[in-house]
C-alpha positions as MATLAB code, in Angstrom:
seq = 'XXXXXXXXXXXXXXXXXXXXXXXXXXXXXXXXXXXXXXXXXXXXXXXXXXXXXXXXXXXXXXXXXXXXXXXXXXXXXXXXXXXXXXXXXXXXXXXXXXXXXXXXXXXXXXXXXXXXXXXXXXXXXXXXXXXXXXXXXXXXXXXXXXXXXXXXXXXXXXXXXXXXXXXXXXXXXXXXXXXXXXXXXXXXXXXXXXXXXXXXXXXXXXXXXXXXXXXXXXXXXXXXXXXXXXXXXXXXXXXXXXXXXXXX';
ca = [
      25.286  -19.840   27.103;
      28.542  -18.256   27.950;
      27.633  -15.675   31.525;
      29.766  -13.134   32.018;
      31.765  -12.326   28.854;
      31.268   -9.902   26.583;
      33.480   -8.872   23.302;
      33.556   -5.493   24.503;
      35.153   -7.391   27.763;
      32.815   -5.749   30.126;
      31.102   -7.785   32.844;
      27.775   -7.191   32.165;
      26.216  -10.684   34.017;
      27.532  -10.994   37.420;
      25.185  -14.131   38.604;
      25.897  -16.125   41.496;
      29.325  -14.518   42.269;
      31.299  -13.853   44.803;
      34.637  -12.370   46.402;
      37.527  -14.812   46.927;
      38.267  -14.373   50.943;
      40.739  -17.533   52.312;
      43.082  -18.066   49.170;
      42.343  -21.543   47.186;
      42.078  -22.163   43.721;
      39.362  -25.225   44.619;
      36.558  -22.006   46.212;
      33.297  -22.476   44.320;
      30.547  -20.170   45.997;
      27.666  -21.072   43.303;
      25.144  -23.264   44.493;
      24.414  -25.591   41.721;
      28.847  -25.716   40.691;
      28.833  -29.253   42.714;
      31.501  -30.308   40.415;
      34.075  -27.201   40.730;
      33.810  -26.224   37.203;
      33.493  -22.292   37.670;
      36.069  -22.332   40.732;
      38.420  -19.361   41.167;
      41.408  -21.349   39.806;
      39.515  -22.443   36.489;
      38.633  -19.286   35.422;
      40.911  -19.451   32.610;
      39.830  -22.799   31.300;
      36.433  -21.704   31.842;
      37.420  -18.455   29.438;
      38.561  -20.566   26.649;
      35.913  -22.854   26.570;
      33.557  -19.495   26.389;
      35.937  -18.105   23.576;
      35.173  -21.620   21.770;
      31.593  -21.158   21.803;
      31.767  -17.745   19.956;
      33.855  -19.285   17.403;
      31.655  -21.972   16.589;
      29.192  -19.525   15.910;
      31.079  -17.415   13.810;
      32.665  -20.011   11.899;
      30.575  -19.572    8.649;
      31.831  -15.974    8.627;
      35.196  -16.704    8.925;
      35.610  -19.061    5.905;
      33.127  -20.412    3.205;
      35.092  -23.851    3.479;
      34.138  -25.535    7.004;
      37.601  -27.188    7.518;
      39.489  -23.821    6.964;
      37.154  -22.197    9.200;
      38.037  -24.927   12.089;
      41.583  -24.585   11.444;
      41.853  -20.785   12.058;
      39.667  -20.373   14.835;
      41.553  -23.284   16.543;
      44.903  -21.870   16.045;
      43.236  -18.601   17.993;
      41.496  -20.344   20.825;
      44.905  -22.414   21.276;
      46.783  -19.578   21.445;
      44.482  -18.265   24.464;
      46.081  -19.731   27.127;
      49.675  -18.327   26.377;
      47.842  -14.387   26.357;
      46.442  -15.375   29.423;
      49.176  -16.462   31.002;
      51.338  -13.292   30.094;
      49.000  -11.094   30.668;
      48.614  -12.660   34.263;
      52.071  -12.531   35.108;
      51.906   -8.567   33.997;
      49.399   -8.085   36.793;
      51.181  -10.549   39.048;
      54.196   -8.433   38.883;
      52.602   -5.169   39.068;
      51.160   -7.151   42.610;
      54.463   -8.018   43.675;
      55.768   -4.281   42.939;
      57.759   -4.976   39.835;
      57.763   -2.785   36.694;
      60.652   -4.677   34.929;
      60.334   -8.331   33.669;
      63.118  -10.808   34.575;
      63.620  -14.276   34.936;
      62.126  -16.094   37.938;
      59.435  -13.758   38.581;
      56.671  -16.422   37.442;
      58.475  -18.386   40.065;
      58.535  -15.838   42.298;
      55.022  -14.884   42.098;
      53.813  -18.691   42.237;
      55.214  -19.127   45.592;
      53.568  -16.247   46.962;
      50.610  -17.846   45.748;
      51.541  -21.386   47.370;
      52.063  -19.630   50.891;
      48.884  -17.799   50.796;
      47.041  -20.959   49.677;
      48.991  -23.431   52.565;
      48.535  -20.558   55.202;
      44.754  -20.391   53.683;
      45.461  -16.399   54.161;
      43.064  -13.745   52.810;
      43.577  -13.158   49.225;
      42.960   -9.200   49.297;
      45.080   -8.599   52.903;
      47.729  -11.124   52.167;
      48.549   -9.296   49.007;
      47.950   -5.896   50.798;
      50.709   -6.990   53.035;
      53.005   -6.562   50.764;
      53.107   -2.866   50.703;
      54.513   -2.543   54.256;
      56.808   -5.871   54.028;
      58.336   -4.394   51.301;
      60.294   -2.276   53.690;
      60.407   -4.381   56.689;
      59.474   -8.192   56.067;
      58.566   -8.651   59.623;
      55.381   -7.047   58.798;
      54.454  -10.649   57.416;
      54.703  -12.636   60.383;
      50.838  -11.005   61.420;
      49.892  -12.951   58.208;
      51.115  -16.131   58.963;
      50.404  -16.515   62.745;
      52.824  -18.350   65.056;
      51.852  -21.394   64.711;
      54.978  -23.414   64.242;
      54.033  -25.424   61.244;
      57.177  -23.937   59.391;
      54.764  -21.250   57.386;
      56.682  -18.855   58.726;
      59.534  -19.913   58.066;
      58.959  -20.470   54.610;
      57.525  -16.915   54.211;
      60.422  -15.232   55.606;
      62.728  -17.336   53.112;
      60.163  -16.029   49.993;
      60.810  -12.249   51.323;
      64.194  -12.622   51.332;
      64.355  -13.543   47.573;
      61.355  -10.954   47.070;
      63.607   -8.085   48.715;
      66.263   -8.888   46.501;
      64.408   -9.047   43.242;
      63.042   -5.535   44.002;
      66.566   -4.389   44.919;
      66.592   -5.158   41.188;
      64.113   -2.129   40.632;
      66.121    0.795   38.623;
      63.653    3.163   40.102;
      63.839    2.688   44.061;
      61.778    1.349   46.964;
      59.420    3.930   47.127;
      58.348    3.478   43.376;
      57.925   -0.156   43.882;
      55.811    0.378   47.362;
      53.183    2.882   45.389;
      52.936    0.055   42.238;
      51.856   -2.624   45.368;
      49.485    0.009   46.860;
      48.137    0.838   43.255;
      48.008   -2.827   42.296;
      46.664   -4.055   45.807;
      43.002   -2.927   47.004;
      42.872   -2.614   50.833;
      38.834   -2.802   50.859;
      36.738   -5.132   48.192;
      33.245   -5.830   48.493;
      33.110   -7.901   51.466;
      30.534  -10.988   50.238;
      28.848  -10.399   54.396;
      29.658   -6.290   53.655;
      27.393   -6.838   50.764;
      24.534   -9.282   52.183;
      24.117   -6.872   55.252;
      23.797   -3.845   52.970;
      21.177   -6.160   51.004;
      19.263   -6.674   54.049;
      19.314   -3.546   55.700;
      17.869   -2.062   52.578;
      15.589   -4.595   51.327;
      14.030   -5.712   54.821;
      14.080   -2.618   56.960;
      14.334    0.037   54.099;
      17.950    1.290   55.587;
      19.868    2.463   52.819;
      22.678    3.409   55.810;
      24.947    0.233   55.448;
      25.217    0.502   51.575;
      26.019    3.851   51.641;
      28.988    2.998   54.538;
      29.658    0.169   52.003;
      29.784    2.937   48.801;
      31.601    5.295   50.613;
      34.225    2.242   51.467;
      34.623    1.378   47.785;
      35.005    4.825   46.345;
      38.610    4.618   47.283;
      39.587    0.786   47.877;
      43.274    1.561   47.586;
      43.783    3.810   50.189;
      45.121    2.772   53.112;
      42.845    1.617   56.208;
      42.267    2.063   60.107;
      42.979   -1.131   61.384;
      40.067   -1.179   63.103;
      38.241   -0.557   59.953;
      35.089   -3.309   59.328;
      35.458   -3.255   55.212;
      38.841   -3.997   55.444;
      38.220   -6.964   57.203;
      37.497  -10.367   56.220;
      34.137  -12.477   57.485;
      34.172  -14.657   60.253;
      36.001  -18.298   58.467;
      32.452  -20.032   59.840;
      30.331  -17.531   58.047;
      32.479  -17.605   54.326;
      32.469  -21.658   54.832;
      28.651  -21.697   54.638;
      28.480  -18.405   52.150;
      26.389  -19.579   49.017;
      25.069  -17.645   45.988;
      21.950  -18.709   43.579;
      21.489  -17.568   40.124;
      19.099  -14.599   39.921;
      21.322  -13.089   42.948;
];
């Protein structure tokens, strides 16, 4: 039983899932995931271990002899992770506003990742951010607070040798600000967005909030009021306590 891949690679199962707010690797939302297995940062692993699966059961397609079957589709499903990984870091820099591939972006994109995860910043704003910093990096210090635990700090340093790897960019600021925008939704479905839509709809037959909700997510990379409720995150106390069942 391998949920939520298909060969086509749509997502046709979603289950118990839910959107990544605070950034850690370690989130589980799943009820019955005491152990951490499905957590955002093993989603990879997890992948393989599906791709595994398949291959056992096509194995007596592959090759009449068993032991030649095993060898090929091993040599495949150990090649997975290095796909992943640079397909990943294509996205990552298409995040970070890069269309060129150089040496120390992996880096470079890793320790964006570190200061979202020590800040414990919201995944979809924190890389949002970006758009505006990329201009003036002062526009991170909202991210990051002022509490002086040296975050700051630190994420002032990583802009510095962000700014500089864009400079890098044959094609200009503005170019690399629209590939952030275009990589970087501004509204996601909000897991409490979601659950009041759900409840409006189901317990009081208001379809109002979904459609707010729809309306929302028919352009998530447009830019947002501030003020705007589906561009902002839950309440920490409400996404600490968020959990999903299967048959959601």
């Amino acid at each position: 039983n391998t949920d939520n891949m298909t060969i086509s690679g749509e997502t046709i199962d979603y289950g118990p899932c839910a959107f990544l707010e605070a950034y850690d690797p370690a989130t589980v939302f799943s009820s019955i995931d005491t152990g951490g297995r499905y957590a955002f940062g093993n989603q990879p692993h997890l992948a393989r271990w599906n791709l595994a699966r398949l291959a056992e059961a096509l194995l007596p397609l592959i090759d009449d002899d068993s032991e030649r079957a095993i060898t090929q589709a091993t040599e495949i499903i150990d090649a997975f992770p290095g796909w992943f990984d640079e397909r990943w870091q294509t996205v990552l820099r298409a995040k970070l506003g890069l269309a060129s591939e150089q040496p120390g972006d992996d880096e470079l994109a890793a320790d964006w990742l570190k200061l979202l995860e020590e800040g414990r910043i919201d995944y979809t704003l924190g890389w949002r951010a970006l758009g505006p910093a990329s201009a003036d990096a002062s526009a991170l210090n909202a991210l990051f607070g002022t509490a002086d635990d040296g975050s700051k700090q630190r994420a002032t340093a990583w802009a510095a040798r962000w700014h500089a790897r864009l400079a890098a960019e044959s094609d200009g600021a503005d170019a690399c600000r629209a590939r952030i925008q275009a990589a970087n939704p501004a509204v996601i479905a909000r897991n409490h967005r979601v659950e009041e839509a759900l409840e409006a709809a189901v317990d009081q037959g208001d379809l109002e909030p979904f459609d707010r909700l729809l309306e929302a997510l028919r352009a998530p990379f447009a830019d947002r009021d501030a003020g705007d409720a589906h561009a902002q995150p839950a309440p920490a106390d409400v996404t600490a306590r968020y959990r999903t069942f299967c048959g959601t």
